[in-house]
C-alpha positions in Angstrom: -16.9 23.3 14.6 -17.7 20.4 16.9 -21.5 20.7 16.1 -20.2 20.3 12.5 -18.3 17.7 13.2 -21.2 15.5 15.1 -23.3 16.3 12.5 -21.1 14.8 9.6 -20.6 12.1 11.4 -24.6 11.5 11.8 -24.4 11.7 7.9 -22.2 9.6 7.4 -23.7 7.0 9.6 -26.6 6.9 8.0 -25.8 6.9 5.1 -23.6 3.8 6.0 -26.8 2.5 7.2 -28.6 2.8 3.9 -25.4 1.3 2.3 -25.4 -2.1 4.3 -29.0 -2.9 4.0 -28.8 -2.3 0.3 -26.0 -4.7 0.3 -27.1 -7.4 2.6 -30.6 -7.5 1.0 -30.0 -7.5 -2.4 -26.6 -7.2 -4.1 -23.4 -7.7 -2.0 -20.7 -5.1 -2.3 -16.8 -5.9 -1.5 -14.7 -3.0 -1.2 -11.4 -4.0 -1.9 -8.6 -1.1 -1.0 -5.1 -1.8 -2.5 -2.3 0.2 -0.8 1.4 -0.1 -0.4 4.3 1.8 -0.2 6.2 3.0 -3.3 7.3 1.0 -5.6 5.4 -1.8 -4.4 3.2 -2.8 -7.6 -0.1 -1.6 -6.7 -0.9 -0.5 -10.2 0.4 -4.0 -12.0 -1.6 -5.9 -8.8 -4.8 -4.5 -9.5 -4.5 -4.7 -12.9 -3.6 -7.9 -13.0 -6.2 -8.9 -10.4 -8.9 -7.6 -12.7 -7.5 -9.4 -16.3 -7.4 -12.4 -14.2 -11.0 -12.2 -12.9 -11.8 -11.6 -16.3 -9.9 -14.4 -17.3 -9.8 -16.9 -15.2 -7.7 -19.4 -16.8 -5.1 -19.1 -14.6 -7.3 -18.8 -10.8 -7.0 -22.2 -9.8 -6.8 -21.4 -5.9 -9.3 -19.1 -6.1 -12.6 -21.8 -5.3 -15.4 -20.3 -7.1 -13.1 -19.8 -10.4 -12.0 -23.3 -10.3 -15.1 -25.0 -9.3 -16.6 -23.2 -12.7 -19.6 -21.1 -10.0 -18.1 -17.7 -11.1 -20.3 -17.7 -15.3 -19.5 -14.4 -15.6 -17.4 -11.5 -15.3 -17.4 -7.6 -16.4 -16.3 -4.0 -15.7 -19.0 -1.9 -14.7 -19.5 2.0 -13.9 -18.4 2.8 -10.6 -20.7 3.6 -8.0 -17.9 7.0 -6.5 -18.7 9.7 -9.5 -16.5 12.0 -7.7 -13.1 9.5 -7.6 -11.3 9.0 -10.9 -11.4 5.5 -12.4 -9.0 3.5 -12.6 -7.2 3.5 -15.9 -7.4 -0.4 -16.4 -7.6 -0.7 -20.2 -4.6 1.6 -20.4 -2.6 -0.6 -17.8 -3.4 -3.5 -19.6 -2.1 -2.3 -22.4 1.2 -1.5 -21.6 1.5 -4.6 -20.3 0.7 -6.8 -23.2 2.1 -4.5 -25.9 4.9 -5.7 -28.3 7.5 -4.1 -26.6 5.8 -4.2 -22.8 6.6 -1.6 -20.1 5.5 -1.1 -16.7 2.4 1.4 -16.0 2.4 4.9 -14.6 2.4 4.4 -10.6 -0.4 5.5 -8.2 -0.2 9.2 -7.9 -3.9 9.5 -6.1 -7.1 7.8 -5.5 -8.9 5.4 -8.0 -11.4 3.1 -8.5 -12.9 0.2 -10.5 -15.9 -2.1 -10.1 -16.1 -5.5 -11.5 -18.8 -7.8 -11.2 -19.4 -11.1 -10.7 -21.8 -13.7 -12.0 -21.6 -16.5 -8.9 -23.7 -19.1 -8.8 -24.1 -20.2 -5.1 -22.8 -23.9 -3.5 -23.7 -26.1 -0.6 -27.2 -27.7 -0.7 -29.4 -25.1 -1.3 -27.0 -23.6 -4.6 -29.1 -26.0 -7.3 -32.2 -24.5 -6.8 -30.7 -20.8 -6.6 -29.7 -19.3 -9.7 -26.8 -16.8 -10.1 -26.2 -14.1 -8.2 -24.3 -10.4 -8.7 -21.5 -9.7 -6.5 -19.4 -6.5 -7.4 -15.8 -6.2 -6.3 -15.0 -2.0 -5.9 -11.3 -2.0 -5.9 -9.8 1.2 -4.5 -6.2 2.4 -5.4 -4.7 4.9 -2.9 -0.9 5.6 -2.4 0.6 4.4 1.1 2.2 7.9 1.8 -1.3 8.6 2.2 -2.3 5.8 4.6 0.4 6.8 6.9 -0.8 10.4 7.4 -3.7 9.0 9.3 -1.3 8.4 12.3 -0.4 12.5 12.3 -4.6 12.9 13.4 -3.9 12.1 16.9 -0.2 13.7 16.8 0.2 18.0 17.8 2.4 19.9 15.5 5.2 20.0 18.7 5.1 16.2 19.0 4.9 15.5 15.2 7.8 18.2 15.1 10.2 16.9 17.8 9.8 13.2 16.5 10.6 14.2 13.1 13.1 16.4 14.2 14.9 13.1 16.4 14.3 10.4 13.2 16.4 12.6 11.1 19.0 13.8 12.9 21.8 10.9 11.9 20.1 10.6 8.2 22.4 12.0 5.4 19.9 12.7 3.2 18.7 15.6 5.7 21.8 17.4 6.6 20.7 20.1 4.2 17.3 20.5 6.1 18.3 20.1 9.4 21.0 23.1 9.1 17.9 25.6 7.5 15.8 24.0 10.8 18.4 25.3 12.9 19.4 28.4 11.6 15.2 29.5 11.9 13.8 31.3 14.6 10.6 29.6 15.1 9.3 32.7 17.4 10.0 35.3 14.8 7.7 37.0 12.5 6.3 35.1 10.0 8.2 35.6 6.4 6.2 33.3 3.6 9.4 33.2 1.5 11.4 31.6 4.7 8.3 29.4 5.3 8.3 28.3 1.5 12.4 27.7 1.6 11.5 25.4 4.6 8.7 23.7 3.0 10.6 23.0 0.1 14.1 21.8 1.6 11.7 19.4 3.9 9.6 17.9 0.7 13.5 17.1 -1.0 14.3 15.8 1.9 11.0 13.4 1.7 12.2 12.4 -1.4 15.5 12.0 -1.1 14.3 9.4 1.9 12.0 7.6 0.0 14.6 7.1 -2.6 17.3 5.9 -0.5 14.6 3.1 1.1 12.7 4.9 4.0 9.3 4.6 4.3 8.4 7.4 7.1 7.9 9.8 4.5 5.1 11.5 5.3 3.2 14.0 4.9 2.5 11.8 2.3 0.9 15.2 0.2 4.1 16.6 -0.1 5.6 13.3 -1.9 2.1 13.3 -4.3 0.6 16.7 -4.1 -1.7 16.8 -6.9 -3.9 20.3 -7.2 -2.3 21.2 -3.2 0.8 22.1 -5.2 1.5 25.0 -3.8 -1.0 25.5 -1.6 -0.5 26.8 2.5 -1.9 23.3 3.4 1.6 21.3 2.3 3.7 24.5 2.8 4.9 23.7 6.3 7.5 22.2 8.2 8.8 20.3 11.4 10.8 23.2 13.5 12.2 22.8 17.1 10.8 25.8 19.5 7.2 26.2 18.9 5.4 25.5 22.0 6.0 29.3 22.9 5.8 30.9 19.6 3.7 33.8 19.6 0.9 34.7 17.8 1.8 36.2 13.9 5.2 33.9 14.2 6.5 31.7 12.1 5.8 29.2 14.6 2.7 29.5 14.8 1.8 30.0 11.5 3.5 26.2 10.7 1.1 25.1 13.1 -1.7 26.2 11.8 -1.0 24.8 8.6 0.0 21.9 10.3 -3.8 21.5 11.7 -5.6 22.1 8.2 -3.4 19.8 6.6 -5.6 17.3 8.8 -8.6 19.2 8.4 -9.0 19.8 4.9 -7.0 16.7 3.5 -6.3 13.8 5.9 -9.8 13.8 7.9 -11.6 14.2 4.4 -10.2 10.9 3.2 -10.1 8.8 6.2 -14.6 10.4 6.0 -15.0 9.3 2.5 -12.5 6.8 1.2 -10.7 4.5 4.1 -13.4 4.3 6.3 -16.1 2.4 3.8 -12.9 -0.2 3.0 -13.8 -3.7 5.0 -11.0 -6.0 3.2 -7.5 -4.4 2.3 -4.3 -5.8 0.8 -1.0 -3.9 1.8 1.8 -4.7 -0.7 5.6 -4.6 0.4 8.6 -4.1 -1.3 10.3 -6.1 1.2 13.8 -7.2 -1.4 14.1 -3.6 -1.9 14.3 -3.0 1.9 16.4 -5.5 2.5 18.9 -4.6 -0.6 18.9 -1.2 0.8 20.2 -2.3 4.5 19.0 -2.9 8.4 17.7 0.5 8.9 15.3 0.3 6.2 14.1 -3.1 7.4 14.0 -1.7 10.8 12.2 1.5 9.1 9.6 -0.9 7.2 8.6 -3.1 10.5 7.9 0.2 12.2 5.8 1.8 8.9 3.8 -1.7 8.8 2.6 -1.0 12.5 1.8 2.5 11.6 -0.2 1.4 8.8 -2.1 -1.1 11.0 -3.0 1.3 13.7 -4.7 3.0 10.9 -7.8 0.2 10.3 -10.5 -0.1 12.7 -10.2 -3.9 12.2 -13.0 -6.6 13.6 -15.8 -8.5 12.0 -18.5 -6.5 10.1 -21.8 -8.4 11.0 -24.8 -6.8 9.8 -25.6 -5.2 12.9 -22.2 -4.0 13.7 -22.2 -2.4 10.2 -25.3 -0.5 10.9 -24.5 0.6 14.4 -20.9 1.4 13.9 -19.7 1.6 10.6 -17.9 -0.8 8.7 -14.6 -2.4 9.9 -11.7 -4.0 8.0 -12.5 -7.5 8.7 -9.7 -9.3 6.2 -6.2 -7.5 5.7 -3.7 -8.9 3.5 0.2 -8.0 4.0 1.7 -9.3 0.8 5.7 -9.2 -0.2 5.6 -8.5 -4.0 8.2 -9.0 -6.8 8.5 -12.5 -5.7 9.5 -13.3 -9.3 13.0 -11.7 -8.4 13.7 -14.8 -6.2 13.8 -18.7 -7.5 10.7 -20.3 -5.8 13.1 -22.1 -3.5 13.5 -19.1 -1.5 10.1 -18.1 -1.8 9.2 -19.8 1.9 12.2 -17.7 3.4 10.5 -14.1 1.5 7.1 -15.0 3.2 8.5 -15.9 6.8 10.5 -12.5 6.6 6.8 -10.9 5.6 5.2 -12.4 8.4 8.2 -11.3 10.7 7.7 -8.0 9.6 4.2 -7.8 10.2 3.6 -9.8 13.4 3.0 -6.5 15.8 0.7 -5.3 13.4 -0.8 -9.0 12.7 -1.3 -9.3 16.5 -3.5 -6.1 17.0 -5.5 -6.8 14.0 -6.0 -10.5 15.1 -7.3 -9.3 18.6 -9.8 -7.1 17.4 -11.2 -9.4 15.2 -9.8 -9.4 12.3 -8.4 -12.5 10.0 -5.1 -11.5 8.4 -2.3 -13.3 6.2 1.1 -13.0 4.8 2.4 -14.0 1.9 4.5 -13.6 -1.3 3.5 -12.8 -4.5 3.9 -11.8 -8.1 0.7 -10.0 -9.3 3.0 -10.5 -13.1 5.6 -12.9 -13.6 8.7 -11.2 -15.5 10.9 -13.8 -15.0 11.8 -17.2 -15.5 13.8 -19.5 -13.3 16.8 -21.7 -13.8 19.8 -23.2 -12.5 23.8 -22.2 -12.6 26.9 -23.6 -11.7 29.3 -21.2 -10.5 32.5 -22.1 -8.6 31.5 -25.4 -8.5 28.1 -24.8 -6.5 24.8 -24.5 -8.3 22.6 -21.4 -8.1 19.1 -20.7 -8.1 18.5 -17.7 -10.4 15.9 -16.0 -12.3 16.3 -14.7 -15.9 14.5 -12.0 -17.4 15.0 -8.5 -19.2 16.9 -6.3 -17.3 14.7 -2.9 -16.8 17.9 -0.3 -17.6 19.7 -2.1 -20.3 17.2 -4.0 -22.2 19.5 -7.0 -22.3 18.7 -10.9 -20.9 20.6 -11.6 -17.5 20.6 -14.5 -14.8 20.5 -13.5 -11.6 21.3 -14.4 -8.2 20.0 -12.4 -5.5 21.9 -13.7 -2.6 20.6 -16.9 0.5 17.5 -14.9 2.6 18.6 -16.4 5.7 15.8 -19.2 7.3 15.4 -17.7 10.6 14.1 -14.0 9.7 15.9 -12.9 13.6 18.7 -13.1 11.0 17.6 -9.7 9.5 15.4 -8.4 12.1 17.8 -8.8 15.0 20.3 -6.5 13.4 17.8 -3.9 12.1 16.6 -3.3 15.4 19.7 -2.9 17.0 20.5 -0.1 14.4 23.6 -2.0 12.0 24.6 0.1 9.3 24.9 -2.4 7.0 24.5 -6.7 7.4 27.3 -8.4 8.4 27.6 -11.6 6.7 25.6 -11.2 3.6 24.9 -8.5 0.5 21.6 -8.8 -0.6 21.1 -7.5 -4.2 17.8 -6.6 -6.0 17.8 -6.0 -10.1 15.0 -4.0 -12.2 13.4 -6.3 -14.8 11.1 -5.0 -17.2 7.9 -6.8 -17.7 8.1 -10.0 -20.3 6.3 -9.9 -23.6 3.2 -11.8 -23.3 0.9 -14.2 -25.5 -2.4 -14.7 -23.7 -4.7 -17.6 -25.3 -8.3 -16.7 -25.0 -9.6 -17.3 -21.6 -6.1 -16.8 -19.8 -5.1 -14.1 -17.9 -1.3 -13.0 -17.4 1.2 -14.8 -15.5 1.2 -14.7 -11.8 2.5 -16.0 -8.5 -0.3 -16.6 -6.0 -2.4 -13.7 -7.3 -4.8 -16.5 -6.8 -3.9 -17.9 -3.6 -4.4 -14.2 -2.6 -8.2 -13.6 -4.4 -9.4 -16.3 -2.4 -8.1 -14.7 1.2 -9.5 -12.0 0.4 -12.5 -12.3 -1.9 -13.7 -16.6 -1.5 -15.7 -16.0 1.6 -18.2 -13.6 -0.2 -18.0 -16.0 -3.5 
């Protein structure tokens, strides 16, 4: 097993050689992974990065668009034969259909490579002519991302820190009684083992619906062909260490350990680990709609997501001798269309809040991050109300569940993000002063003029973080 192991890893580093020379001499490759949690927009953000790139009518903050050096743009094959591609035609066209509607969400890996025609600045960029950069933009769900963190966890301490998380949570009360009514040292039974399994993945979805993000294993939320399989049929039970062999115990643990064998090391090998810039969109109004434990529960997912990069600076000799690193990481707070710009500052100060811990580490090891809000598509437009005397900044759009135009009025994010953060940490139930309210607007029909991409907020300002350096 370890001589396996070692030897993979030689592989893998070689062929990480071969991949950076090819890339440093002749054409450069970005690999662009776009992540989040669900319901954050990853599928609207990359396809509205692409149509944009395309497009680039409406780019102006990204440099090389608006200085007129990128002459060309276009879709190619991607280089991963193996990963599915990612549906961008189909996206696009539910976007810009008649009647509009949002896309099918990330349910497993994807991919898509776009090139670009750049023609090089500075004083030498006259006598150069145009160069090929391609832009491989890889789609994985966030459940996933977080499973990384079980690699250095044992099934005990993965178990007794579940275990503690979710013993005040209402939406577990039906696993935690099955948890303690089994008898982790008796003989394995498959059919108890599958009723566990199965109260524990309703559980994970029950979370995930009512705003937590420490949902993982992350398989159990998106399965795919593991439907079914031992490798997601296991659960977090108290009185393990002991369990003998042929027990149910032990048998959880075992699954436990391939679960990171045969599905989490496997992608960290040959997706994760060949990313050097990532974007990580948030869903930040929904956690704060849903109440100061979520929030609290997102600061902590954001550092768990962090500790998963190997972030620092990929020099060409670093690259060869240790693999690549995530050098630029993006933490972005989507469906900033929901608010009226004026508020915008407060959404980005609560992003950075958020993500400072995480921010820190990455910044220390090397690595140049940002926060930000954004709307990768605009569904909204903004106006102004009186109401009781006092005028409101609201956004108007199509509400999602009714079909019918509505103003709305989110409620003041405070200035001082301590305002939210200082109560989700000390555990509130619920915020004190204020009710923060989030509504579901469905994407607004669009008329694109040649040359123009769709409607954004800082989709731009965001390309150039993490793409303008290489451009």
């Amino acid at each position: 097993m370890v001589i396996s192991t070692l030897a993979d890893g030689i592989v893998r580093t070689l062929e990480g050689a071969r991949d950076t020379v090819n890339e440093t001499l002749f054409e450069p490759v970005i690999r662009l992974g776009v992540t989040g949690l669900a319901r954050s927009g990853k599928t609207v953000f990359i396809t509205s990065l692409v149509a944009n790139l395309l497009d680039r009518g409406r780019m102006p903050q990204l440099l090389a668009a608006s200085e007129g050096r990128i002459t060309a743009a276009f879709l190619q094959p991607q280089p991963d034969d193996t990963v599915p591609r990612f549906d961008f035609e189909t996206h696009l066209g539910a976007l810009t259909a008649r009647t509009p509607h949002w896309p099918e969400s990330t349910r497993a890996i994807s991919e898509l490579r776009i090139s670009l025609k750049v023609q090089p600045n500075g004083l030498l960029g006259g006598l150069q002519g145009p160069r090929t950069v391609h832009l491989d933009i890889v789609d994985y769900p966030g459940e996933w991302l977080l499973d990384l963190a079980l690699l250095d966890k044992s099934y005990d301490e993965w178990s007794r820190e579940v275990l503690e998380r979710i013993e005040t949570r209402e939406e577990a009360i039906d696993y935690r009684a099955l948890a303690k009514a089994t008898d982790a040292t008796g003989k394995l039974d498959e059919p108890e083992a599958q009723a566990l399994a199965a109260s524990f993945t309703r559980y994970l979805h029950a979370a995930r619906k009512a705003g937590y993000y420490d949902c993982t294993p992350g398989r159990f939320l998106l399965p795919g062909d593991l439907a079914g399989s031992p490798a997601i049929t296991f659960a977090p039970i108290a009185g393990t260490s002991n369990a003998p062999r042929r027990s149910l115990g032990r048998e959880m643990a075992r699954r436990y350990e391939a679960y990171k064998a045969r599905v989490v090391k496997p992608f960290f090998r040959d997706h994760f680990s060949r990313i050097d810039r990532q974007v990580v969109l948030v869903d930040a109004l929904g956690a704060i709609h849903h109440g100061p434990r979520a929030v609290e529960d997102l600061r902590g997912a954001m550092t768990d997501i962090l500790s998963a990069f190997r972030p620092g600076t990929n020099a060409f000799l670093s690259k060869l001798l240790l693999g690549k690193r995530v050098e630029r990481i993006l933490f972005a707070a989507s469906k900033a269309d929901h608010l009226h710009h004026a508020q915008h500052p407060e959404l980005t100060s609560i992003m950075e809040a958020l993500t400072r811990e995480a921010r820190d580490k990455a910044r220390f090891a090397g690595a140049k991050t940002s926060s930000m809000s954004l709307a990768a598509l605009r569904a909204t437009t903004e106006e102004t109300i009186e109401h009781e005397g006092a005028k409101l900044d609201c956004v108007r759009g199509t509400l999602l569940d009714s079909g019918k135009q509505a103003a709305f009025y989110p409620g003041q994010l405070p200035k001082d993000p301590s305002h939210l953060l200082g109560p989700a940490r000390d555990g509130a139930a619920a915020w004190l002063d204020e009710d923060y309210q989030i509504m579901r607007f469905a994407p607004a029909p669009l008329t694109l003029k040649p040359g123009v991409g769709p409607p954004h907020i800082r989709l731009d300002k965001a390309a150039q973080f993490l793409l303008g350096d290489k451009l």
